[in-house]
C-alpha positions as CSV (number, residue, x, y, z in Angstrom):
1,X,68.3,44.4,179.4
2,X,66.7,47.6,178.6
3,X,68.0,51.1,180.0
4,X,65.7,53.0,180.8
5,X,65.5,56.6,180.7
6,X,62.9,59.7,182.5
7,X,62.5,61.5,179.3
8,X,59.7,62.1,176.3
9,X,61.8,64.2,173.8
10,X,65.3,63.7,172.7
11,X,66.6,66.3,170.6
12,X,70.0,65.7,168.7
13,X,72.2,67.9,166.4
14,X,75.4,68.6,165.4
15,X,76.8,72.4,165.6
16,X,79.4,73.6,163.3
17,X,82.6,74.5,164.6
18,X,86.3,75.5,163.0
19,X,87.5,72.3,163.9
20,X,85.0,69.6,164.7
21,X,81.6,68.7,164.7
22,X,80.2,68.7,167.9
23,X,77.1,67.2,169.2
24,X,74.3,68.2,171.6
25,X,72.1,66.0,173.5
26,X,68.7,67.4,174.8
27,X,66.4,65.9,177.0
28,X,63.0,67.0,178.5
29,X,61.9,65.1,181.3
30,X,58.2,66.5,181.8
31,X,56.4,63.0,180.1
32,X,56.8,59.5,180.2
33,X,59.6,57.4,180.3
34,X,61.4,56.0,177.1
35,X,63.0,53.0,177.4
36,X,66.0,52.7,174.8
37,X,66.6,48.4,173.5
38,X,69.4,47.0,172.3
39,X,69.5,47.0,168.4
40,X,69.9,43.0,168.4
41,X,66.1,42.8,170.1
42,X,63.8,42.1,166.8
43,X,61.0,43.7,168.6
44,X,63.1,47.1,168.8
45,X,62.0,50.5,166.4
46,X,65.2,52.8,166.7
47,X,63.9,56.7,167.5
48,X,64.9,59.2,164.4
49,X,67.9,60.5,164.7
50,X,67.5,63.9,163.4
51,X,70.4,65.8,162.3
52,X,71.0,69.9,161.6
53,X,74.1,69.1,158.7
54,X,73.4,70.6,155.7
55,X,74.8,68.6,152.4
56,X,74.5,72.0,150.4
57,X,76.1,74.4,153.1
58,X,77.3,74.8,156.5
59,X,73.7,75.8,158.5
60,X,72.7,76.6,162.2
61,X,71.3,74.0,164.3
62,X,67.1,73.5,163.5
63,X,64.8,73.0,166.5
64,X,63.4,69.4,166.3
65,X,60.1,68.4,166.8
66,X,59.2,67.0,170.0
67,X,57.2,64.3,168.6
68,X,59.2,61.2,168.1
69,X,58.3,58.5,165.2
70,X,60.0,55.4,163.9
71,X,61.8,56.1,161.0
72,X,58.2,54.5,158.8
73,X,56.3,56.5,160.2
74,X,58.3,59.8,159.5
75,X,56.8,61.1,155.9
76,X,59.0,62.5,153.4
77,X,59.4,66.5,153.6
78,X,61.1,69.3,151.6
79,X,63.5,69.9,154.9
80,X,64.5,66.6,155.3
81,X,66.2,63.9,153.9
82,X,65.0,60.5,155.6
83,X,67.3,57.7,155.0
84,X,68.4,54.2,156.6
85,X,72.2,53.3,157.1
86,X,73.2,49.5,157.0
87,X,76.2,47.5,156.2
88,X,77.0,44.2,154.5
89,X,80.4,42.7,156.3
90,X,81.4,46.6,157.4
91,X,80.8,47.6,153.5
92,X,78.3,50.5,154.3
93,X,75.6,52.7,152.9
94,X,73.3,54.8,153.0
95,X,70.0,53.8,151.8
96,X,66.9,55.8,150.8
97,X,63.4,55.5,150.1
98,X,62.8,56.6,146.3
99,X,60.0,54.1,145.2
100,X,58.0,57.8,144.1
101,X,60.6,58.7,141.5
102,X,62.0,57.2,138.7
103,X,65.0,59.6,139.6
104,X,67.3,59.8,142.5
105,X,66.5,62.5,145.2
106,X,70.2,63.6,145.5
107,X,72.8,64.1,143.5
108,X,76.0,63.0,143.1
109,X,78.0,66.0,144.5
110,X,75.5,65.6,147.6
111,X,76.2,61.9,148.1
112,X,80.0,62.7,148.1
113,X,79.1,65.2,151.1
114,X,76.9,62.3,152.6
115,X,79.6,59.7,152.3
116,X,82.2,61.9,154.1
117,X,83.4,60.0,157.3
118,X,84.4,63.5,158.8
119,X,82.2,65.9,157.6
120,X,78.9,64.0,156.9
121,X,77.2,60.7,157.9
122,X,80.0,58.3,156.2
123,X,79.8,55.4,153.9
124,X,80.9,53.5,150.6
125,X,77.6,55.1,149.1
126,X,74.5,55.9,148.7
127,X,72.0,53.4,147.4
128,X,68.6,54.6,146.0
129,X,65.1,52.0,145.9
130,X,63.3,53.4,143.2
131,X,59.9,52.1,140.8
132,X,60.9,48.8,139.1
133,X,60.9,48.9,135.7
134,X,60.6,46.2,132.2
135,X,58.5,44.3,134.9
136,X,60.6,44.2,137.4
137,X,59.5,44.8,141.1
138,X,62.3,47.6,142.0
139,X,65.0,49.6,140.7
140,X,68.5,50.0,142.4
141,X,71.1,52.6,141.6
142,X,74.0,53.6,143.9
143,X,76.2,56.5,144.0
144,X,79.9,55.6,145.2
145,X,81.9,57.5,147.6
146,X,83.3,59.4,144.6
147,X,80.1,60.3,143.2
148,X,80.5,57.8,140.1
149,X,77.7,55.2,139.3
150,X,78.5,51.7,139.4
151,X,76.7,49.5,137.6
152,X,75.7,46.9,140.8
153,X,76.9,46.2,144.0
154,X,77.0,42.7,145.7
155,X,76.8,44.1,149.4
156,X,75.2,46.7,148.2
157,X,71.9,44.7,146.9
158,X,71.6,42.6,150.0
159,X,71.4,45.9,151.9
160,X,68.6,47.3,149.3
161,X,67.0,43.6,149.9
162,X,66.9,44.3,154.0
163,X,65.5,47.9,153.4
164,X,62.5,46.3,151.0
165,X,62.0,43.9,153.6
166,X,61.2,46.8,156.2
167,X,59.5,48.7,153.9
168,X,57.2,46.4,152.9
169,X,57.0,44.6,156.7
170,X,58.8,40.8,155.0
171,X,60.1,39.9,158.0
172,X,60.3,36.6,159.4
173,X,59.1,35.4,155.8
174,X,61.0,34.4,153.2
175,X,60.6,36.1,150.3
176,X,61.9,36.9,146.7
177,X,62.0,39.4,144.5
178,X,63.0,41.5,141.4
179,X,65.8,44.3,140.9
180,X,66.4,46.1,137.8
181,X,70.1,47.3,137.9
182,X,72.6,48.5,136.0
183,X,74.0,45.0,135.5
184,X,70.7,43.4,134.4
185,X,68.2,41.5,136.7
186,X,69.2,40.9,139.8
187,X,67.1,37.9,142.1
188,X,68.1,38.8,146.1
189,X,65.9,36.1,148.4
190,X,65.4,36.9,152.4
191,X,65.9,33.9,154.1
192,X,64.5,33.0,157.0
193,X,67.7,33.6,159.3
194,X,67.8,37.3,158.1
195,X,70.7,36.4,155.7
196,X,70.5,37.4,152.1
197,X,70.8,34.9,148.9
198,X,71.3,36.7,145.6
199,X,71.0,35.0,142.2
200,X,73.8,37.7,140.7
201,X,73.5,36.3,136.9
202,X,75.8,34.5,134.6
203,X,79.7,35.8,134.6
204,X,80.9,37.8,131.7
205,X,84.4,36.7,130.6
206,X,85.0,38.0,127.0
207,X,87.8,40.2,127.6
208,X,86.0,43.0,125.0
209,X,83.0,42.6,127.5
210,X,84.7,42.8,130.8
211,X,86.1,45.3,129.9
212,X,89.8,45.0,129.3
213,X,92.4,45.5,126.3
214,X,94.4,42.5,127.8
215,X,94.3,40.1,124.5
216,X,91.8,37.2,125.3
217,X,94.2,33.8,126.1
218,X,90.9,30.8,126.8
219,X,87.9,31.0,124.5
220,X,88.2,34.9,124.7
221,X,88.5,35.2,128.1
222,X,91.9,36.5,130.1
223,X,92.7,34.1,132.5
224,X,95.6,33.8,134.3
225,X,97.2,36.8,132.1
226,X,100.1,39.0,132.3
227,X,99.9,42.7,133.5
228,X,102.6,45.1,134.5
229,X,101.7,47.2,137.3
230,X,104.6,49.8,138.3
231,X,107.4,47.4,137.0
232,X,106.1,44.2,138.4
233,X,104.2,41.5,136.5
234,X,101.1,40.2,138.0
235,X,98.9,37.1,137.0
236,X,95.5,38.4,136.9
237,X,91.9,37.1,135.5
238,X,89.0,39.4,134.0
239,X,85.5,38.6,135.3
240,X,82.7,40.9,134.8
241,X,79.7,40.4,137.0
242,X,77.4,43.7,135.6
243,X,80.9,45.6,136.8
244,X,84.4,44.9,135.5
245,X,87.0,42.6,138.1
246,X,91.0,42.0,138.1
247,X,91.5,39.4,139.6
248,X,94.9,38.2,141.1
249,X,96.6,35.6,143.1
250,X,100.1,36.7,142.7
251,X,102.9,38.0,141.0
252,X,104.6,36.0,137.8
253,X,107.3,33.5,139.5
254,X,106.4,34.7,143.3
255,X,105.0,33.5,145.9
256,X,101.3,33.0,146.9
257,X,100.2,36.3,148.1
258,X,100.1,37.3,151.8
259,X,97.0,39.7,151.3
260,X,97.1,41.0,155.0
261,X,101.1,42.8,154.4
262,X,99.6,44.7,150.8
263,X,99.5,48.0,150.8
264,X,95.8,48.9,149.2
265,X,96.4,52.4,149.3
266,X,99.7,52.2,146.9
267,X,99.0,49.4,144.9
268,X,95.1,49.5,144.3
269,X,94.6,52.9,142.1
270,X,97.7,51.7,139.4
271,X,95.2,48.7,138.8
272,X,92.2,50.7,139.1
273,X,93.3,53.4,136.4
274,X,95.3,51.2,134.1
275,X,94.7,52.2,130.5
276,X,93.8,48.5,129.9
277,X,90.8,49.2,131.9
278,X,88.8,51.6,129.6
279,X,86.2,51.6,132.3
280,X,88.6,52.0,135.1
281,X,88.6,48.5,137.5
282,X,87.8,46.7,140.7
283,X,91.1,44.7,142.2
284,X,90.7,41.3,144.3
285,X,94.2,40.3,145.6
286,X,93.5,36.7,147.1
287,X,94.8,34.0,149.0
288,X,93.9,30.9,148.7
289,X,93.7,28.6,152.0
290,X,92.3,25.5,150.3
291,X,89.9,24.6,147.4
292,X,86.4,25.6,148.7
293,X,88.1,28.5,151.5
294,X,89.8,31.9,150.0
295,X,90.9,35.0,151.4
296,X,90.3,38.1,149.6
297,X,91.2,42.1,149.6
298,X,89.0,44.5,147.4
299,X,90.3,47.9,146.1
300,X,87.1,48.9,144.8
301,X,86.1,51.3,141.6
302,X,85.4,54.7,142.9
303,X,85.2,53.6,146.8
304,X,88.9,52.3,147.4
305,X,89.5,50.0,150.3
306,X,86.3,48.3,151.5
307,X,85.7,45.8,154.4
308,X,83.9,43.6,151.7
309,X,82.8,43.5,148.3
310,X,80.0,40.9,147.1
311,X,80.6,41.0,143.4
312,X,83.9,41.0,143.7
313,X,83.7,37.9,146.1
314,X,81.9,36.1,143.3
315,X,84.6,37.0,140.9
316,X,87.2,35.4,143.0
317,X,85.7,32.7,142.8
318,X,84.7,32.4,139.0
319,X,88.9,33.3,138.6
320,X,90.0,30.3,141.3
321,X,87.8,28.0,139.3
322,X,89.4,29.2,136.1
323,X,92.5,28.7,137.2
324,X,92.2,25.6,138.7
325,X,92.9,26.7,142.3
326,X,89.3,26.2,143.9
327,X,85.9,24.1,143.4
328,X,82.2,25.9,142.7
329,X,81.6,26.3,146.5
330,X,83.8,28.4,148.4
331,X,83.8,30.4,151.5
332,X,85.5,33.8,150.8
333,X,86.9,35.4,153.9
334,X,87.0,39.2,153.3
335,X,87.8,42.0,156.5
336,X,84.2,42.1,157.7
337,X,83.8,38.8,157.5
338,X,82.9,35.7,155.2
339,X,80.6,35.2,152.6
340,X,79.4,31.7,150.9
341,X,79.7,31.9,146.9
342,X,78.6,29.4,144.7
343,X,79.2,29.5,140.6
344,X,76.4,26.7,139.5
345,X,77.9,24.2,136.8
346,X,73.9,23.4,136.0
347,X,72.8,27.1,134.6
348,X,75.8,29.1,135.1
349,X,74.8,31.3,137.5
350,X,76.6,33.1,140.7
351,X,74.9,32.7,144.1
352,X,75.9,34.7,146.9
353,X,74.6,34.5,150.6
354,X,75.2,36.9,153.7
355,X,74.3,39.2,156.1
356,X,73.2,43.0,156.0
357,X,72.2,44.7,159.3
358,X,70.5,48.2,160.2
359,X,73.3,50.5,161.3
360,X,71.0,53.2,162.6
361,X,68.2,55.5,161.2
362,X,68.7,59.2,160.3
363,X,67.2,62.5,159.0
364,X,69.5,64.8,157.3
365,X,68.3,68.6,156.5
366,X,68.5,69.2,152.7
């Protein structure tokens, strides 16, 4: 049921102090009432939050205007930055509206202040829409946590496929379209339930290709090979899909992994920045519950411990199906939930389907 509220203008900002952030609420009551919906109503257009953090400097609190818009009908300005935040399974970004530049409107040392969880508006990164190009309808590129560029992003493309959806008022059709990454074309379809299918492409497994130094063991692929990681000896399988996967399901000789009692924080940067990753590494530790159900753990490339990780979901797969531990259809339980992943025998392609789902929408002063 709606709350509602005797108040036209809502003005919100955050005032720097020595040791937190603190927030100030202001309403004026002198025009008509706002009523406030819950974010699960369709119907519902979320006010602008509008927030005095500066991503170059520490800066006084701005007065807002005491118009309120929906975040579409807010236009670009030099003072602000206008942006969306959603998440795929609890893997979260920051999305932006760049279709009138082939360029990104930030740059990486300002998404690192963006992605901040303390200190700015928090996320895994910042994902740009920008002009398609080689005929393609859009363009993605993301900016990790870090500030490093990956070259795609599984949650992060349904995401971008929900914000094009807004942007271009899709909803309640189903629709597909085109998205020139970093990885190559990338085919994400709205479905009618709001889920997301994504044709993410064909798997790259030569070893030279992934990338990886491990030597090729299975028509030049590494599957199922040895690595030492800080003394122990790991099983692990290479899978590219547009960004380089290891792959493991256990140690050499032990048992099957536990993924819940790892610690991500120790073990996932000695994969991530093992010199036989020239391009540094993703890491899926998995557990396999039966052939079409696995449970998987990501430390990601430039991010670190994620809630979920879409490509890496459909490399777990390709590696279980390699190794003989799981069919071509598998659920793949990750810590913000499941996602359905399908490797097609017919043209060799990786579908994945799940949801992404506004987190709020923000204005951030440049």
């Amino acid at each position: 049921m709606a709350d509602t509220i005797a108040a036209a203008t809502v003005s919100l900002f955050l005032k720097p102090s020595t040791r937190h952030s603190q927030l100030f609420l202001t309403l004026t009551t002198s025009l008509p009432v706002l009523r406030f919906n819950s974010l699960k109503n369709p119907k519902f257009r979320p006010l602008v939050v509008s927030s005095s953090m500066s991503i170059d400097s520490a800066a006084a609190p701005q007065e807002t205007s005491s118009k309120s818009s929906s975040f579409l009908d807010h236009k670009e300005g030099s003072r602000f930055l206008h942006f969306v935040k959603y998440h795929g399974l609890g893997n979260d970004f920051i999305v932006l509206d760049n279709r009138d530049s082939s360029e990104p409107k930030i740059r990486p040392e300002q998404a690192v202040k963006l992605c901040d969880r303390n200190f700015g508006i928090g996320a895994d990164g910042v994902i740009f829409a920008l002009p398609g190009v080689n005929g393609t309808d859009y363009t993605m590129r993301i900016f990790n946590s870090d500030g490093s560029e990956p070259e795609m992003c599984g949650n992060g493309v349904r995401c971008f496929a929900r914000f094009i959806a807004e942007l271009e008022n899709f909803h309640g059709k189903r629709q597909s379209f085109t998205v020139h990454t970093g990885a190559g074309l990338i085919v994400p379809e709205i479905q009618e339930d709001g889920q997301v299918k994504v044709d993410m492409g064909e798997p790259v497994l030569k070893a030279a290709n992934v990338p990886t130094k491990l030597a090729s063991n299975k028509n030049d692929a590494v599957v199922k090979s040895e690595l030492v990681v800080d003394g122990v000896t790991w099983n692990v399988t290479c899978v590219s899909m547009g960004n380089p996967h290891c792959v493991t399901f256990g140690t050499k000789g032990g048992e099957d992994l536990q993924v819940d009692a790892l610690n991500l924080a120790q073990i996932g940067p000695k994969f991530e920045h093992h010199d036989v990753f020239p391009a540094r590494t993703n890491t899926e530790f998995v557990q396999v519950y039966s052939p079409s159900h696995l449970k998987m753990r990501v430390w990601e490339r430039g991010a670190g411990a994620t809630l979920a990780c879409g490509t890496g979901a459909c490399a777990t797969v390709v590696a279980a199906v390699l190794e003989g531990r799981a069919g071509r259809n598998c659920t793949v339980d990750l810590p913000g939930g499941p996602l359905e992943i399908e490797w097609r025998e017919e043209d060799n392609h990786v579908y994945m389907t799940g949801p992404a789902e506004v987190v709020f929408y923000g204005s951030v002063r440049l």
